[in-house]
N, C-alpha and C positions, 0 to 999 in steps of 0.2 A: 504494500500500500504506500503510495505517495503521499509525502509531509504538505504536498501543494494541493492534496483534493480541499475543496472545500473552503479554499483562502481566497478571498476577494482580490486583494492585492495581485496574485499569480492570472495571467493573461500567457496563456500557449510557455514560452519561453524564456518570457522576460519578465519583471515586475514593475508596475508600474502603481502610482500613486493616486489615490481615488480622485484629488484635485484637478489630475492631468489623464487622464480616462478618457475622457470623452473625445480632447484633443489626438488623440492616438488613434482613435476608432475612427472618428469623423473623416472626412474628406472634404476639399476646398468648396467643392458644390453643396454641401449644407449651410453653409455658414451666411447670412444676412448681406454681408458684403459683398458675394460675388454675383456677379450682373452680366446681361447680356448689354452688349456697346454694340449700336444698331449702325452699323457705317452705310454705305452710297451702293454697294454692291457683296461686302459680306457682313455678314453676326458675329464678332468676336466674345468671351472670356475676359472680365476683367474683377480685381479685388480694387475696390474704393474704400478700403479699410482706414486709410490715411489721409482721407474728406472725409468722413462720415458724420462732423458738424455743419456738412453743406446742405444735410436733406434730414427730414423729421421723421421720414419714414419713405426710401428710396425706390425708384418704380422695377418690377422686375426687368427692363428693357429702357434701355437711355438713348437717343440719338449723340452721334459723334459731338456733331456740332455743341448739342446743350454742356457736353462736359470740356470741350476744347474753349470755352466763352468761360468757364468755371475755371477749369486746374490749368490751361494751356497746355503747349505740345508738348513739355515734359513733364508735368505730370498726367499726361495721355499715356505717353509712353510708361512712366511707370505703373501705372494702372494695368496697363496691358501685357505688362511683363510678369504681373501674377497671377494670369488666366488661364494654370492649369486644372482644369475640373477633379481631375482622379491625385490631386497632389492633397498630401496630407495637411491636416488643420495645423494654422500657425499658434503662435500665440493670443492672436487678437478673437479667435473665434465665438464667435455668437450665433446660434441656431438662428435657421431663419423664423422670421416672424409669419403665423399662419396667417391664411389670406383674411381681411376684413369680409363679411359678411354681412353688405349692406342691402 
């Protein structure tokens, strides 16, 4: 019998800390902050983790234009350089917010 049946802590291999759990399980695609950035001719991936006092509660889908008027071409750019969906939760992660139901 294994000393790890039964221990919250133990995940597969490794241990990890109930604080930071979620973060390890999660993926970038649940988190609040990742968005769809609607451009001219494709749909990119992006984390707005680092505006997130620019909106009170942010649309699932942004045109280029409204966030390049906002953050400008670099912080487009960085916005867009953390648009990998299946990349693991950082530290900023925040479930997303279920849809209003108006």
């Amino acid at each position: 019998m294994s000393i790890y049946n039964n221990n919250k802590l133990w995940e597969s291999h490794r241990v990890i800390l109930p604080e930071f759990r979620e973060k390890v399980i999660c993926k970038c695609r649940d988190c609040r902050y990742h968005i769809l950035i609607q451009g001219k001719e494709e749909v990119r991936w992006g984390c707005i983790e680092r505006y997130k006092e620019l909106w009170s509660r942010h649309p699932e889908r942004i045109p280029v234009l409204v966030l390049l008027k906002l953050v400008g071409e670099e912080g487009l750019y960085k916005i867009l350089g953390k648009g990998d969906p299946a990349a693991r939760a950082c530290g900023h992660f925040m479930r997303k917010l279920p849809p209003k139901n108006i």
